[in-house]
N, C-alpha and C positions, 0 to 999 in steps of 0.2 A: 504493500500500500504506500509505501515509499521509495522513491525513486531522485538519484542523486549525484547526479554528473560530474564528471573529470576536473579535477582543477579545483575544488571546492572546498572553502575554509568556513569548517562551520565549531566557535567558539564557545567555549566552556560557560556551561548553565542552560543550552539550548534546548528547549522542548519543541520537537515534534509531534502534534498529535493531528493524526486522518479521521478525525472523528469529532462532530460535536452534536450539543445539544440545540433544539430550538425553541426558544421560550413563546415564543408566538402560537406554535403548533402543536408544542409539547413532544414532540418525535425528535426521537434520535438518527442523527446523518452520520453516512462515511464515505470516503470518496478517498482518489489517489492523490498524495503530493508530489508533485512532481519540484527538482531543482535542478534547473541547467546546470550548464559547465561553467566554471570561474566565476562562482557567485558568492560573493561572502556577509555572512551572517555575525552579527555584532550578538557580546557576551551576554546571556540573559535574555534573549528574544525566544519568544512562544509563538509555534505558528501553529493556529487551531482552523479549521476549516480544510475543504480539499483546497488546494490552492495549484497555482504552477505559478514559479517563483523563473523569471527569464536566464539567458544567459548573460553573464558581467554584471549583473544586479548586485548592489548592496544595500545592505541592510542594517541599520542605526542598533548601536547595544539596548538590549531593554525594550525595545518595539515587540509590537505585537499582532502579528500579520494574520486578518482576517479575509483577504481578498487577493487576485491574481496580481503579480507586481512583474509589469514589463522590462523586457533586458535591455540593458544598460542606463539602470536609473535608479536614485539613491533615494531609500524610505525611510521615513524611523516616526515615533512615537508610538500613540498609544490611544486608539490603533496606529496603524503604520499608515501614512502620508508621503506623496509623494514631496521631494525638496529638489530635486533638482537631477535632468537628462548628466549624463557621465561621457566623456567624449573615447 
């Protein structure tokens, strides 16, 4: 259910999880994560949702990735937010 490309620096306190809950609906989802290649993931970020995370993405320490984040573009907070296209 996780799936995690070549080149990938994923930093200590990281949680992956393929699975959440939905307070709206009350059901439970799972779905694949997918994480390209050369994508790196800052200390303490939680990624909950299926999500696909690009390739050359990064991602702010402590963010918290609840939706697809396109490659080559830098997220972080909480949730995660886009900050700015990466050249």
């Amino acid at each position: 259910m996780i799936e995690i490309g070549n080149g990938c620096i994923i930093t200590t306190g990281t949680t992956i999880l393929s699975h959440f809950y939905n307070t709206k609906d009350g059901k439970f989802y799972s779905g694949k994560v997918r994480i390209g290649e050369n994508v790196f993931i800052g200390t303490n970020t939680i990624i909950v949702n299926a999500v696909d995370i690009g390739n050359g993405a990064v991602i702010g320490a402590g963010s918290v990735v609840n939706r697809d984040i396109p490659s080559y573009e830098l997220w972080a907070g909480n949730p995660a937010r886009f900050i700015k296209k990466l050249e």
